[in-house]
Biopython code that builds the backbone (N, CA, C, O; Angstrom):
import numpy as np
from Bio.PDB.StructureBuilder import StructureBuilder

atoms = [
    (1, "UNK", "N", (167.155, 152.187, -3.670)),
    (1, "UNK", "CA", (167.592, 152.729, -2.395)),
    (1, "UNK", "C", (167.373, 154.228, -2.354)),
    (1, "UNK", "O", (167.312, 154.865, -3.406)),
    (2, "UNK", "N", (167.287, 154.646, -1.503)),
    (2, "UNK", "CA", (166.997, 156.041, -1.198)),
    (2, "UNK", "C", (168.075, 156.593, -1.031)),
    (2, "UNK", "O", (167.748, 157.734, -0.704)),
    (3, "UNK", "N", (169.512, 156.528, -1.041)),
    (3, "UNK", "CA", (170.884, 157.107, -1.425)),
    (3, "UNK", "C", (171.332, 157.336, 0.193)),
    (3, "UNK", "O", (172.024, 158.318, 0.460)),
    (4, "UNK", "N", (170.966, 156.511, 1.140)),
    (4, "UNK", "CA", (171.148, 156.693, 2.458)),
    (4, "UNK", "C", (171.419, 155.309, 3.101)),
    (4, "UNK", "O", (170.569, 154.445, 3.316)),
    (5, "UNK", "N", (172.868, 155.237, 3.396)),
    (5, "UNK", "CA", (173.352, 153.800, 3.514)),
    (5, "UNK", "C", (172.747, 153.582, 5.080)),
    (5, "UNK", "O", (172.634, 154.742, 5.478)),
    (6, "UNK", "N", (172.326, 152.740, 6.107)),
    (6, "UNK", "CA", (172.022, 151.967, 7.067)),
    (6, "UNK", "C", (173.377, 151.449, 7.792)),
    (6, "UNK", "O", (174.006, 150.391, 7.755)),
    (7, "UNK", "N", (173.497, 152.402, 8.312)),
    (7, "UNK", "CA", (175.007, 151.732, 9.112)),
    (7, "UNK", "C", (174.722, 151.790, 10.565)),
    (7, "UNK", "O", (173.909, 152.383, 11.273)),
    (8, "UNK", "N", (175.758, 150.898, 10.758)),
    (8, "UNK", "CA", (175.349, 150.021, 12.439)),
    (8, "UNK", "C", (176.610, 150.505, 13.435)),
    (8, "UNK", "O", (177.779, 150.302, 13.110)),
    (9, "UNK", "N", (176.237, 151.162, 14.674)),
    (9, "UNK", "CA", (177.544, 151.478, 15.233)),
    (9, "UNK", "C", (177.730, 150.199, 16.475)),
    (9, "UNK", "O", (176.927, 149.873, 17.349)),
    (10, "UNK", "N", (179.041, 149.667, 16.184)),
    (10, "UNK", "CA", (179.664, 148.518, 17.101)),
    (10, "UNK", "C", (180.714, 149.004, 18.102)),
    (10, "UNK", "O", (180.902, 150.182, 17.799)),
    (11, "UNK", "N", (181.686, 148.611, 19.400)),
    (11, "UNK", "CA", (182.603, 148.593, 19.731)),
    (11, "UNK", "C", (182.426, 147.854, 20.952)),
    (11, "UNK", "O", (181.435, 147.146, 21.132)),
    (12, "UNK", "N", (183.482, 148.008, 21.923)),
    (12, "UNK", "CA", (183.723, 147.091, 22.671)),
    (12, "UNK", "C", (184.099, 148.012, 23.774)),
    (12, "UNK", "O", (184.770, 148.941, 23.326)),
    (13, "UNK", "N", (183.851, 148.110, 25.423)),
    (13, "UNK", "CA", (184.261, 148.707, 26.347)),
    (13, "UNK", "C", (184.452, 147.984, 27.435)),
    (13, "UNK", "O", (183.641, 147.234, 27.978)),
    (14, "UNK", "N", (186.215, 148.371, 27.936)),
    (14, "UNK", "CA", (187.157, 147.934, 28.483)),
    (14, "UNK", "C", (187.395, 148.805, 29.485)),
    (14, "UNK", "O", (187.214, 149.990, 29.203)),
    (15, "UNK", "N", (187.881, 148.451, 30.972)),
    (15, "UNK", "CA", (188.294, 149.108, 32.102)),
    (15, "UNK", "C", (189.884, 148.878, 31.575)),
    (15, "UNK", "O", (190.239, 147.847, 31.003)),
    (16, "UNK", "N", (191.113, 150.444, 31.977)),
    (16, "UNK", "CA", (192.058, 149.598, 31.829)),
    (16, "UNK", "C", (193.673, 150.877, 33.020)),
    (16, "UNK", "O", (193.524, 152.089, 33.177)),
    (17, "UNK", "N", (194.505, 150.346, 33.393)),
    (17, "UNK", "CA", (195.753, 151.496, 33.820)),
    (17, "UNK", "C", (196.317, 151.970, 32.714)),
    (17, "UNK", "O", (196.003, 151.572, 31.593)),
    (18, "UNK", "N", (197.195, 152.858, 32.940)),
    (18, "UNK", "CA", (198.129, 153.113, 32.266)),
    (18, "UNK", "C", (199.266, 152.120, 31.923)),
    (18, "UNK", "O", (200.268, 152.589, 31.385)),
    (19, "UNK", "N", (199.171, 149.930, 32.352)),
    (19, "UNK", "CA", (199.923, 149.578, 32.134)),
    (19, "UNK", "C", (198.924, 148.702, 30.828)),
    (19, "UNK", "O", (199.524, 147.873, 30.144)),
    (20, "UNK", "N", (197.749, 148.899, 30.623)),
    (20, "UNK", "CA", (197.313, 148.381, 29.721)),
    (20, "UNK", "C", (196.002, 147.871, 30.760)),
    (20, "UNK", "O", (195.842, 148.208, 31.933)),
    (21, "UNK", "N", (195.170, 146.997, 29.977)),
    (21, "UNK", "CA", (193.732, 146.351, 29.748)),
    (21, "UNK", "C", (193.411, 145.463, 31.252)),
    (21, "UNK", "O", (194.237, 144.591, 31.519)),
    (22, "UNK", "N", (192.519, 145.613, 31.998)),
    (22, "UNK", "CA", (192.594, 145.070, 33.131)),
    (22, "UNK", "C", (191.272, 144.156, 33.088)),
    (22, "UNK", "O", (191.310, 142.991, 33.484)),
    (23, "UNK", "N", (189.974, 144.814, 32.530)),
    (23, "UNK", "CA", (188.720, 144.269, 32.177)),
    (23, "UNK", "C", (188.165, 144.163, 30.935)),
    (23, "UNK", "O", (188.719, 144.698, 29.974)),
    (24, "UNK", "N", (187.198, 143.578, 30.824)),
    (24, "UNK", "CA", (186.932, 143.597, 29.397)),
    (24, "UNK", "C", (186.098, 142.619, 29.200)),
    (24, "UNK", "O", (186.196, 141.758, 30.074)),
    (25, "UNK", "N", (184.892, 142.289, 27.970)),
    (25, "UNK", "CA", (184.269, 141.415, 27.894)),
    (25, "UNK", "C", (184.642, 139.839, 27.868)),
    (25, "UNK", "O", (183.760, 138.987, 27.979)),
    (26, "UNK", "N", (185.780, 139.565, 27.739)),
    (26, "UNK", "CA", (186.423, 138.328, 27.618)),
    (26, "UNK", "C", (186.821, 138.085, 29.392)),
    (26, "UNK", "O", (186.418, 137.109, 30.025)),
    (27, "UNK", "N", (187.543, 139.016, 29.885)),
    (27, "UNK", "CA", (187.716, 138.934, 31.095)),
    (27, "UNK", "C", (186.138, 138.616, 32.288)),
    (27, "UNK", "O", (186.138, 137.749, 33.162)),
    (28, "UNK", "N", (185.587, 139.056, 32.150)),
    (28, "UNK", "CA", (184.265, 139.092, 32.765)),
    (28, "UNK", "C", (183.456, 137.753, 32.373)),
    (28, "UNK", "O", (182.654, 137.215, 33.136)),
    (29, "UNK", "N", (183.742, 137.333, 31.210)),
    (29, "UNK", "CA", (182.790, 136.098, 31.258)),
    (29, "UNK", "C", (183.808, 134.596, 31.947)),
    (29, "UNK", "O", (183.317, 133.532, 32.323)),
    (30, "UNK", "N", (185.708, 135.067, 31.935)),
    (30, "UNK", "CA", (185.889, 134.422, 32.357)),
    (30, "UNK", "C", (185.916, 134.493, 34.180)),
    (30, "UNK", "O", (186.275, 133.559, 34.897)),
    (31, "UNK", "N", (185.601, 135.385, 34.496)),
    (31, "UNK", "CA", (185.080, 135.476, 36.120)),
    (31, "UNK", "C", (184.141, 134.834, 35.992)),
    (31, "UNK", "O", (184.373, 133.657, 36.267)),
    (32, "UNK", "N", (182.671, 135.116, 35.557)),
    (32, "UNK", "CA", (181.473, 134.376, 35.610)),
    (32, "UNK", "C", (181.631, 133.205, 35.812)),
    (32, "UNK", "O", (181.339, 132.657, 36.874)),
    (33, "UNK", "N", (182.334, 132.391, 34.389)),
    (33, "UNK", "CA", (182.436, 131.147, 33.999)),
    (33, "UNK", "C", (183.111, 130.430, 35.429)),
    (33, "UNK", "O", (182.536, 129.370, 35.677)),
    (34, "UNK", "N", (184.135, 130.751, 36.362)),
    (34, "UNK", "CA", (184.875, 130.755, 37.416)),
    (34, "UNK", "C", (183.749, 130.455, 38.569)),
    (34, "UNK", "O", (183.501, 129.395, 39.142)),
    (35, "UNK", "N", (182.969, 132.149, 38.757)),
    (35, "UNK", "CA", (181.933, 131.650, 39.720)),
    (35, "UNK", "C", (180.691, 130.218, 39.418)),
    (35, "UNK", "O", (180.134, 129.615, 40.336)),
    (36, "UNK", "N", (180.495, 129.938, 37.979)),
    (36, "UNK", "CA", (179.351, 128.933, 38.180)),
    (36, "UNK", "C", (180.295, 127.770, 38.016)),
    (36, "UNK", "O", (179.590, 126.799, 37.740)),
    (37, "UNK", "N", (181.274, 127.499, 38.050)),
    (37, "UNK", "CA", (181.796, 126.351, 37.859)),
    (37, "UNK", "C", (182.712, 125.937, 39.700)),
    (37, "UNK", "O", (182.790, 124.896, 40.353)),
    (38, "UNK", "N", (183.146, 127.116, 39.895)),
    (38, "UNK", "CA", (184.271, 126.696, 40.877)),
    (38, "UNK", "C", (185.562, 126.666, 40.770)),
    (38, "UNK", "O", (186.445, 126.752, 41.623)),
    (39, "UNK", "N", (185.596, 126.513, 39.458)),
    (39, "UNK", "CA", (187.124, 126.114, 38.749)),
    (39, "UNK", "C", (187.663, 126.781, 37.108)),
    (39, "UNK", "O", (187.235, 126.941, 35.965)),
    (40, "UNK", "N", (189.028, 127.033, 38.040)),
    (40, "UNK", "CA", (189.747, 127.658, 36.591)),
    (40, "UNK", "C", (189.803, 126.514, 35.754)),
    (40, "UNK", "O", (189.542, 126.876, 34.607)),
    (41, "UNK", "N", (189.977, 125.559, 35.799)),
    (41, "UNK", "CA", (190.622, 125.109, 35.087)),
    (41, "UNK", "C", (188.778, 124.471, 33.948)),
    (41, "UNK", "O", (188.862, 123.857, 32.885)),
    (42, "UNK", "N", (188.195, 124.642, 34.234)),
    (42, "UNK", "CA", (186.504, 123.835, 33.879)),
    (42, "UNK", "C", (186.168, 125.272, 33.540)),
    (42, "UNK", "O", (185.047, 125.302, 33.032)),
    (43, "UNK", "N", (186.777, 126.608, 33.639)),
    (43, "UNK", "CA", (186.315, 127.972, 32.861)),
    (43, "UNK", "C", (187.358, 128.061, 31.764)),
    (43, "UNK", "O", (186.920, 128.384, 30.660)),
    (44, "UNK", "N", (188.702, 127.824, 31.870)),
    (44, "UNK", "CA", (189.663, 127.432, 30.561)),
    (44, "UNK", "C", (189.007, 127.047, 29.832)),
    (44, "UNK", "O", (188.355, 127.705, 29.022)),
    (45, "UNK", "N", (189.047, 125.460, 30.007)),
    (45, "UNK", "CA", (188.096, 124.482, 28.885)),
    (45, "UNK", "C", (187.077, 125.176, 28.589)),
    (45, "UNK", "O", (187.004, 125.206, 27.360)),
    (46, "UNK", "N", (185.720, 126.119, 29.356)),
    (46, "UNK", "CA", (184.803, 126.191, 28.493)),
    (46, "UNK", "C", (185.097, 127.740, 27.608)),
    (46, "UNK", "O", (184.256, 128.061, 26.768)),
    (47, "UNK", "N", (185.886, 128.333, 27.761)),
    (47, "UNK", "CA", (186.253, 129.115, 26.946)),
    (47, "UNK", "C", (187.436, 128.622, 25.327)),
    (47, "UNK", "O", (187.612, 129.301, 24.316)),
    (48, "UNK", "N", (187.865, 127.630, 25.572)),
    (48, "UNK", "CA", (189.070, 127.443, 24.835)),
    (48, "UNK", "C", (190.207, 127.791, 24.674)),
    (48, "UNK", "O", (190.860, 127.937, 23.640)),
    (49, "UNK", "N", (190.609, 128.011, 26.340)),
    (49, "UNK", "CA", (191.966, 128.070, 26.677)),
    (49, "UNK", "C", (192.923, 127.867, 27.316)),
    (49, "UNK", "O", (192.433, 128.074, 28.426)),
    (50, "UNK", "N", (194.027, 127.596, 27.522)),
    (50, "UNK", "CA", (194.741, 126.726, 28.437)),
    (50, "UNK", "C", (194.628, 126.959, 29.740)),
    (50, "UNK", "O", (194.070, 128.056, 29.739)),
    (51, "UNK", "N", (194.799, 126.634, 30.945)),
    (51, "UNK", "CA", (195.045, 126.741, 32.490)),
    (51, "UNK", "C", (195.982, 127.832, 31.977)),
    (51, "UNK", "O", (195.724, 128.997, 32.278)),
    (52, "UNK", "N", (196.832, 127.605, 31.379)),
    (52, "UNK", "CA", (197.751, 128.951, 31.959)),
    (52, "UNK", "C", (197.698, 130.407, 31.667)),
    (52, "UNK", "O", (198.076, 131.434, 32.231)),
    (53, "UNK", "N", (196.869, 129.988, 30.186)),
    (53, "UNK", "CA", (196.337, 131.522, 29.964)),
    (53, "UNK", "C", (195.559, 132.448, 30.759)),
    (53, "UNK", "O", (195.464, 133.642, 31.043)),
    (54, "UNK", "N", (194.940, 131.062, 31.025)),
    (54, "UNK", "CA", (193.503, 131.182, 32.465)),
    (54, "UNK", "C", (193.908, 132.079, 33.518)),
    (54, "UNK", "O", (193.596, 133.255, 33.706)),
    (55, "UNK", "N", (194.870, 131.092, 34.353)),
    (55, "UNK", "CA", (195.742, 131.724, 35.014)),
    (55, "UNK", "C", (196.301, 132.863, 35.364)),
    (55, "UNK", "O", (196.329, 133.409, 36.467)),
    (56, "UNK", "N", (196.847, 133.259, 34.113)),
    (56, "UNK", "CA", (197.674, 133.960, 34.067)),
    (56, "UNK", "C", (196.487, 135.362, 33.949)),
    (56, "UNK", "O", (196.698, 136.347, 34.656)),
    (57, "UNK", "N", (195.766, 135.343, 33.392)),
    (57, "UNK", "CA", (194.446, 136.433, 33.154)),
    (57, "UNK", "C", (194.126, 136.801, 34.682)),
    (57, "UNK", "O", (194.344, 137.959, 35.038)),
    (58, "UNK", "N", (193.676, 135.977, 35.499)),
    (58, "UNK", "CA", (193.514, 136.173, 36.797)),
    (58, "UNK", "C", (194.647, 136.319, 37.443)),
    (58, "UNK", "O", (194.355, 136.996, 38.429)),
    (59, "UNK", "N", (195.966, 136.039, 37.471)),
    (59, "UNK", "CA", (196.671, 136.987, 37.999)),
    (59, "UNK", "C", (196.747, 138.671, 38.293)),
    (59, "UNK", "O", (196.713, 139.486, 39.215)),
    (60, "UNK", "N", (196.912, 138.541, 36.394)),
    (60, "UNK", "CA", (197.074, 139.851, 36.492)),
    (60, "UNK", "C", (195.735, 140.976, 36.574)),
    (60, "UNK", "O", (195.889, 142.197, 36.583)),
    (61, "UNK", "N", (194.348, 140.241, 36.633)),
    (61, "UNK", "CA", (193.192, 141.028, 37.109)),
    (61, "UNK", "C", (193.590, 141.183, 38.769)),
    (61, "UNK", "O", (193.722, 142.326, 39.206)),
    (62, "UNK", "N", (193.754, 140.175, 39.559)),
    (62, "UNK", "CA", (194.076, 140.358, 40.841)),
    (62, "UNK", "C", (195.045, 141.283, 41.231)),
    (62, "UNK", "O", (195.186, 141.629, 42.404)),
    (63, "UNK", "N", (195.563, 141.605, 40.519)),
    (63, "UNK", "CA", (196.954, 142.452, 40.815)),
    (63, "UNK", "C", (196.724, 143.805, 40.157)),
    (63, "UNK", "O", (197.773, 144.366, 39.840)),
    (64, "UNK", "N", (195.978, 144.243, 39.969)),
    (64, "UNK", "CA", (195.503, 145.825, 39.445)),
    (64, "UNK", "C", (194.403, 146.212, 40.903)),
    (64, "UNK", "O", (194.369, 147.430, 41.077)),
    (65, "UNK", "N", (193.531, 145.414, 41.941)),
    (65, "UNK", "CA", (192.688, 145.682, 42.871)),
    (65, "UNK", "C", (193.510, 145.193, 43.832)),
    (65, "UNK", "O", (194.356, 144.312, 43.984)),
    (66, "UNK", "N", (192.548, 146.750, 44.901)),
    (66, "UNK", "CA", (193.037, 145.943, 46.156)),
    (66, "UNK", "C", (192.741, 145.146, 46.936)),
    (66, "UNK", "O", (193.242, 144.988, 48.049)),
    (67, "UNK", "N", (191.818, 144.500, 46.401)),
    (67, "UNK", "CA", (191.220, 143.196, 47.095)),
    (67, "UNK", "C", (190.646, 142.387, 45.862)),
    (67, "UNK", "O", (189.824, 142.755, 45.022)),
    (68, "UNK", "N", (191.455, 140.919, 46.017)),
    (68, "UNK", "CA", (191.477, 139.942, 45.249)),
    (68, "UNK", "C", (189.622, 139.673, 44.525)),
    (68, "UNK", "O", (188.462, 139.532, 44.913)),
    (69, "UNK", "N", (190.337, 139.732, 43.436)),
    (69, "UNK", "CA", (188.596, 139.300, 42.607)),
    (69, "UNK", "C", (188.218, 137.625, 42.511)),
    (69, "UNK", "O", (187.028, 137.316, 42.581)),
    (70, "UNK", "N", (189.086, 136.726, 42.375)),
    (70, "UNK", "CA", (189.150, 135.943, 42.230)),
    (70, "UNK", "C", (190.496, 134.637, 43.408)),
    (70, "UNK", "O", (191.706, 134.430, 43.309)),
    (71, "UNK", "N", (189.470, 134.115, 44.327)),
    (71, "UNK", "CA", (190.853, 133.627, 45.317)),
    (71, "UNK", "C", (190.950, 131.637, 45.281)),
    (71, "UNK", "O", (190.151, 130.855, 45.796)),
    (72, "UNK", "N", (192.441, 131.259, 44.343)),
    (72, "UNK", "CA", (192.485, 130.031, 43.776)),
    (72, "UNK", "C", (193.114, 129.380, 45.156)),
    (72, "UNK", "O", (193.689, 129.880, 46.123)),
    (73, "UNK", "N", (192.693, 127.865, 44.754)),
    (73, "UNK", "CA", (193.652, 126.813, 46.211)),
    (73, "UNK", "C", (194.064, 126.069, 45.250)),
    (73, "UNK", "O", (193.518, 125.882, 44.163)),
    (74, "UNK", "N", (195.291, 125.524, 45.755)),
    (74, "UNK", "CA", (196.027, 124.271, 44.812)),
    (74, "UNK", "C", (194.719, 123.531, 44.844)),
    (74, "UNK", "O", (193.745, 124.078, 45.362)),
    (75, "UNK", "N", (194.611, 122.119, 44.240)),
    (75, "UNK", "CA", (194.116, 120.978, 43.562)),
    (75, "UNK", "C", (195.086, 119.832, 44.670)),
    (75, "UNK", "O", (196.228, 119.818, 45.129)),
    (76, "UNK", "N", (194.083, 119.111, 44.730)),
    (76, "UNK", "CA", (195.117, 117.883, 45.831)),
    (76, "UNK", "C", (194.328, 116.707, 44.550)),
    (76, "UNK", "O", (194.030, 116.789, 43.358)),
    (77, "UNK", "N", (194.243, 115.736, 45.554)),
    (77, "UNK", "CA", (193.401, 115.011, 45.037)),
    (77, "UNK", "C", (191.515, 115.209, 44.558)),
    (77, "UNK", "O", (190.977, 114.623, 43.618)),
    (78, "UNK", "N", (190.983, 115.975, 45.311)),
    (78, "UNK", "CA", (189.904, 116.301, 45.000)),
    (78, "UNK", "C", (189.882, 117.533, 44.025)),
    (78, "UNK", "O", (188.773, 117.900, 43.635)),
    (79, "UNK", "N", (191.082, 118.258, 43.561)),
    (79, "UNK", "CA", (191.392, 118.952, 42.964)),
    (79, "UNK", "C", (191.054, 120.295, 43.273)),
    (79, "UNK", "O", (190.076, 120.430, 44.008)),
    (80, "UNK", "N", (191.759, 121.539, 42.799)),
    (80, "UNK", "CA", (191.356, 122.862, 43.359)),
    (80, "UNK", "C", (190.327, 123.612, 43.228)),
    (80, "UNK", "O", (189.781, 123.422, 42.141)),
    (81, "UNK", "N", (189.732, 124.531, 43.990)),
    (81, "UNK", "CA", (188.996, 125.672, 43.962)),
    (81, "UNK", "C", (189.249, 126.852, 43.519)),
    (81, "UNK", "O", (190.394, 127.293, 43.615)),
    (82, "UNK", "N", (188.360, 127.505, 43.017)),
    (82, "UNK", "CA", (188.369, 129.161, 42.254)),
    (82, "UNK", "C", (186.980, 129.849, 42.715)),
    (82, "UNK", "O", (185.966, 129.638, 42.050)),
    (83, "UNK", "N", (186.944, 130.695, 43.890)),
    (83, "UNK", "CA", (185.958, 131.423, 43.863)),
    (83, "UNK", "C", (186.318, 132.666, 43.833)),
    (83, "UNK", "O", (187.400, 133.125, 44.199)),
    (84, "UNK", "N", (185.068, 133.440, 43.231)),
    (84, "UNK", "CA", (184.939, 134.212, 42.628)),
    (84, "UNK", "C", (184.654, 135.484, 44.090)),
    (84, "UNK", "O", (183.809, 135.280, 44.962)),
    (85, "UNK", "N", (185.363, 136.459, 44.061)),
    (85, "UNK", "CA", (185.057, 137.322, 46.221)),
    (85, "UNK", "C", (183.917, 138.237, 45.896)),
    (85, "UNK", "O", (183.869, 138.474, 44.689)),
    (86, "UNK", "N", (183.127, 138.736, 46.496)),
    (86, "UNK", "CA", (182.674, 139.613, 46.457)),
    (86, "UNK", "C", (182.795, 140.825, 45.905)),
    (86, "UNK", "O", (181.937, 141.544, 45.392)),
    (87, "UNK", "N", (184.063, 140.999, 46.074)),
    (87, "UNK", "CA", (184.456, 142.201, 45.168)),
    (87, "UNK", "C", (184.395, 142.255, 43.437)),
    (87, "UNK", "O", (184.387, 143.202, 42.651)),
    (88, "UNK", "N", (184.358, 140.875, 43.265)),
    (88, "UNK", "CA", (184.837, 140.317, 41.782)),
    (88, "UNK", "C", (183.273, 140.568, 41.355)),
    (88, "UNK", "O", (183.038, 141.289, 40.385)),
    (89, "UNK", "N", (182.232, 139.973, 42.082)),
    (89, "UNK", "CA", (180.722, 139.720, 41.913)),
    (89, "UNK", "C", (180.512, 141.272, 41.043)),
    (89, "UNK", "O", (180.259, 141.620, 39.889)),
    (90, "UNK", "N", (180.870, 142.122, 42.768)),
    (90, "UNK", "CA", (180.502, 143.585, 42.472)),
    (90, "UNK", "C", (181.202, 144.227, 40.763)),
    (90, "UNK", "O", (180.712, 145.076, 40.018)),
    (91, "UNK", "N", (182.525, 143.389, 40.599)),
    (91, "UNK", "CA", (182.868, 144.204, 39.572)),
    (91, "UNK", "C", (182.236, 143.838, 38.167)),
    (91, "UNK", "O", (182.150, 144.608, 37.210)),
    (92, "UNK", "N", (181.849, 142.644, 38.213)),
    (92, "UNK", "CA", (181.021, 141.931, 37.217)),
    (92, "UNK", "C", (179.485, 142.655, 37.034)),
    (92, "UNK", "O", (178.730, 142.639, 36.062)),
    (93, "UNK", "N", (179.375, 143.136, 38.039)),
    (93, "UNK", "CA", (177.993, 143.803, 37.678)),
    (93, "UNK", "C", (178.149, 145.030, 37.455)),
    (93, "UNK", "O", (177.391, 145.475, 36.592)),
    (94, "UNK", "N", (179.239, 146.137, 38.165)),
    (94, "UNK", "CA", (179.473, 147.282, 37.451)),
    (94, "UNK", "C", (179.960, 146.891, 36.169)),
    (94, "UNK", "O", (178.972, 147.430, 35.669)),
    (95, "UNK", "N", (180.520, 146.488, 35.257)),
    (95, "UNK", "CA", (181.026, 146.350, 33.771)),
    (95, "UNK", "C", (179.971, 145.792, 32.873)),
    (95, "UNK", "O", (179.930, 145.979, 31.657)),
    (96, "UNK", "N", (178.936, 144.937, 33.726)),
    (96, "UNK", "CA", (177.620, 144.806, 33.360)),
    (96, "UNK", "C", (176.748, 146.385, 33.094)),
    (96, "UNK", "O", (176.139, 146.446, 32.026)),
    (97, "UNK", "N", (176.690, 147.382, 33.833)),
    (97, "UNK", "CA", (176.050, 148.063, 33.898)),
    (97, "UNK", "C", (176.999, 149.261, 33.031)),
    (97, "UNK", "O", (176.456, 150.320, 32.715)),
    (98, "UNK", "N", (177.993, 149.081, 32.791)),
    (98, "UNK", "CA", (178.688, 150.033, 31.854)),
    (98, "UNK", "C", (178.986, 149.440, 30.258)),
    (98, "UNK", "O", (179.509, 150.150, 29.399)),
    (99, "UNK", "N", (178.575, 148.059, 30.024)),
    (99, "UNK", "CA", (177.829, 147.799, 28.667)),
    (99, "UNK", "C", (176.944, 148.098, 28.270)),
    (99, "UNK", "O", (176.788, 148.409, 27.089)),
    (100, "UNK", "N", (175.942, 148.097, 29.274)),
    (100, "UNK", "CA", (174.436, 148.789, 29.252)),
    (100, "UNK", "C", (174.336, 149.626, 28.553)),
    (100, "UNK", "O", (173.886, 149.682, 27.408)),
    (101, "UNK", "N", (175.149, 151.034, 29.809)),
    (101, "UNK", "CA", (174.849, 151.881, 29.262)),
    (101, "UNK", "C", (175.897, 152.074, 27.763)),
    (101, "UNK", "O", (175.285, 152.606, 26.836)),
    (102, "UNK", "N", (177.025, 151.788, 27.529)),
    (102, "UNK", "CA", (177.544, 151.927, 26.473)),
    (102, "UNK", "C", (176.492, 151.454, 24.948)),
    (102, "UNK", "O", (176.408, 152.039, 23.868)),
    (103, "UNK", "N", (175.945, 150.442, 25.332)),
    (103, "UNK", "CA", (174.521, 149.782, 23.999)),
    (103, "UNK", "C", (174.061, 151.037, 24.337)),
    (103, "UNK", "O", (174.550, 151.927, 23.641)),
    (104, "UNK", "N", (173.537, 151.278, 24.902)),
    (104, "UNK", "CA", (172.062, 152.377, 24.599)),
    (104, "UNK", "C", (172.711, 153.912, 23.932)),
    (104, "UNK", "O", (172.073, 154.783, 23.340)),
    (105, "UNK", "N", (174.361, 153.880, 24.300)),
    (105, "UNK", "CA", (175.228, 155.016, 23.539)),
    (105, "UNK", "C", (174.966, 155.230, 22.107)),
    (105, "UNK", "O", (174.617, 156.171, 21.394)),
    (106, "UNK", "N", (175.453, 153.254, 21.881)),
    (106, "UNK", "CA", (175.560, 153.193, 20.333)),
    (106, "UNK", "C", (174.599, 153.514, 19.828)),
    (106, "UNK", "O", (174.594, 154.351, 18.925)),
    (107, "UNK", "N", (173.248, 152.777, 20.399)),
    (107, "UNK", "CA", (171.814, 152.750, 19.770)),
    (107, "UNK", "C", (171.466, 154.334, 19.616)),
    (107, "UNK", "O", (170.698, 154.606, 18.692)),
    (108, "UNK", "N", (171.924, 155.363, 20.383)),
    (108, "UNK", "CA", (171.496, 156.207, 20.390)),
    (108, "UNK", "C", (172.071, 157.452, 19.351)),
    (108, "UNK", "O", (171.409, 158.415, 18.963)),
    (109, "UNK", "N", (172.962, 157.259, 19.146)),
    (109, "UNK", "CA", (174.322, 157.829, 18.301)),
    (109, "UNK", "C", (173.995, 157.454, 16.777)),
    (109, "UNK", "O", (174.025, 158.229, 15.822)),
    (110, "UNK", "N", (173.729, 156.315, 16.767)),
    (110, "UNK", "CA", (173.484, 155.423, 15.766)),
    (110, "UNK", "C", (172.145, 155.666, 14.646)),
    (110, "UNK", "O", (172.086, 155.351, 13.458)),
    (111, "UNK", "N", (171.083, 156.369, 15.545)),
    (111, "UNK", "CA", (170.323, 157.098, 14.792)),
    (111, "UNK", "C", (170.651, 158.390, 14.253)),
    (111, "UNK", "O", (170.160, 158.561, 13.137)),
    (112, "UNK", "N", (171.271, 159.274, 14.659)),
    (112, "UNK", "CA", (171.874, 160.553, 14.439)),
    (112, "UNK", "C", (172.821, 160.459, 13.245)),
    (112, "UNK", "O", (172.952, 161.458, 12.538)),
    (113, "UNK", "N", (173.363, 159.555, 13.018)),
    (113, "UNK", "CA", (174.539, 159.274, 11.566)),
    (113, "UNK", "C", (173.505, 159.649, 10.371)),
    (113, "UNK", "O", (172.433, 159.060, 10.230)),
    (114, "UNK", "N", (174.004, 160.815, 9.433)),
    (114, "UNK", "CA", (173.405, 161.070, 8.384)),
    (114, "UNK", "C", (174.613, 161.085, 7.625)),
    (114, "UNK", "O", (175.411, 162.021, 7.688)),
    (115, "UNK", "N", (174.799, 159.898, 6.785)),
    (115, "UNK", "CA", (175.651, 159.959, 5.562)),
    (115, "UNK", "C", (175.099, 159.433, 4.408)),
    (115, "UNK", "O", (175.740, 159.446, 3.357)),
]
sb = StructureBuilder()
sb.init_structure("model")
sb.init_model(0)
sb.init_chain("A")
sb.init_seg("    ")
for serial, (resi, resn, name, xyz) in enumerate(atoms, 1):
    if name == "N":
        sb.init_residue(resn, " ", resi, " ")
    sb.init_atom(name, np.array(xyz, "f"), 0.0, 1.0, " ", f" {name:<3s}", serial, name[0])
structure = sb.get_structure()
């Protein structure tokens, strides 16, 4: 070795208030998962987690904006709907575009480390 270790810079970037974490990569794929399915409860399952966690995640994303990201109907017999508003779309692609640029941070930072 040439006495120059190869290190990799990682992290994770989150929108959040002062009451804590509002977005985040987990949050965002469960919007996605929401818009191609229709349903919380078929984005639970494909994440591996209960309706209520589900739930409860989209609550409290809805309740930090002022216009709903995500708007649920009870389930009857044909069972309920989850779409995903426009606003939610838009925010999915800004947090898209602020991973972006956050990768090209690391990548860039990441050459500059001389230890």
């Amino acid at each position: 070795m040439n006495g120059q270790t190869n290190f990799k810079l990682n992290g994770r970037i989150w929108i959040e208030t002062p009451t804590g974490k509002v977005l985040g990569h987990g949050r965002v794929e469960l919007l996605e998962r929401i818009h191609a399915s229709g349903s919380l409860r078929q984005a639970a399952l494909q994440m591996k987690m209960s309706y209520k966690q589900a739930w409860d995640l989209v609550q409290h994303i809805n309740g930090h904006f002022d216009d709903a990201l995500v708007v649920l109907s009870r389930g009857g017999t044909g069972g309920g709907k989850a779409i995903v508003t426009e606003k939610g779309l838009d925010m999915i692609a800004e947090f898209k575009k602020l991973q972006e640029k956050f990768t090209e941070f690391l990548k860039q930072e990441e050459n500059s480390i001389k230890i």
